[in-house]
C-alpha positions in Angstrom: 108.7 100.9 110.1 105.4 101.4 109.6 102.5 99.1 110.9 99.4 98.6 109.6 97.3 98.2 112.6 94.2 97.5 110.7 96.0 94.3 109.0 97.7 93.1 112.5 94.7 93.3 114.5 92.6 91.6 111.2 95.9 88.5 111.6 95.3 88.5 115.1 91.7 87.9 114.9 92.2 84.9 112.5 94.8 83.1 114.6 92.6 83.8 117.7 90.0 81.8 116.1 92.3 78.9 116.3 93.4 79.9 119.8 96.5 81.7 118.8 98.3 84.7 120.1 100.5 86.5 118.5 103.2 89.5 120.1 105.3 91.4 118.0 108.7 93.6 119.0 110.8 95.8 117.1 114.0 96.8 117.5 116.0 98.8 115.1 114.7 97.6 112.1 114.4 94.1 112.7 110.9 92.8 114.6 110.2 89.2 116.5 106.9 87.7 116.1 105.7 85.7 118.9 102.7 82.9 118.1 101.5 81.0 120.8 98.9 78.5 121.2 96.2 78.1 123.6 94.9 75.0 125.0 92.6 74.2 122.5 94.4 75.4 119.6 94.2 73.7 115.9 98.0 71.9 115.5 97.3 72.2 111.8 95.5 74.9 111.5 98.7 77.5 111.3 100.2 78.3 107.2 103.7 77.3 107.1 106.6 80.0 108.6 107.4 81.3 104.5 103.6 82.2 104.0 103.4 83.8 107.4 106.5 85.6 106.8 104.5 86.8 103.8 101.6 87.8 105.4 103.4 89.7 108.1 105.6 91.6 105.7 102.5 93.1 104.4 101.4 93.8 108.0 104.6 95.5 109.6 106.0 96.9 106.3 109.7 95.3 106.6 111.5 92.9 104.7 110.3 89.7 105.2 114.3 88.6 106.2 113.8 91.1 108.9 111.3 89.4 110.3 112.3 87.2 113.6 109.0 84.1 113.4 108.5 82.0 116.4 106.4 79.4 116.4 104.7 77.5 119.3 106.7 75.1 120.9 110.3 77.2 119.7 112.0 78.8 122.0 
């Protein structure tokens, strides 16, 4: 897998500016994205799970069904 670190840490500044954190974990192949909202974070504010799955395919380089998205409030 290769990450592009420029287009995560680009992601991570945009959610940020809604108060969003995002973690991401790879193992074998398949990687878990993490987004979590802070206290003043904008309910509306995050693209539906497809379009993110989009965006971070282009990030992390793997197949978007590889991709493992958690959203706030999902355990």
């Amino acid at each position: 897998m290769s990450i592009d670190e420029s287009a995560l840490a680009q992601l991570r500044s945009t959610l940020a500016a809604d108060d969003y954190q995002l973690a991401v974990a790879d193992s074998d192949g398949q990687v878990r994205v993490s987004i979590t909202a802070g206290p003043a974070a904008c309910e509306d504010c995050l693209v539906p799970k497809p379009l993110m799955r989009g965006v971070l395919h282009q990030a992390l380089g793997v197949p978007e069904d590889a991709i493992t998205l958690i959203y706030p409030g999902e355990d």
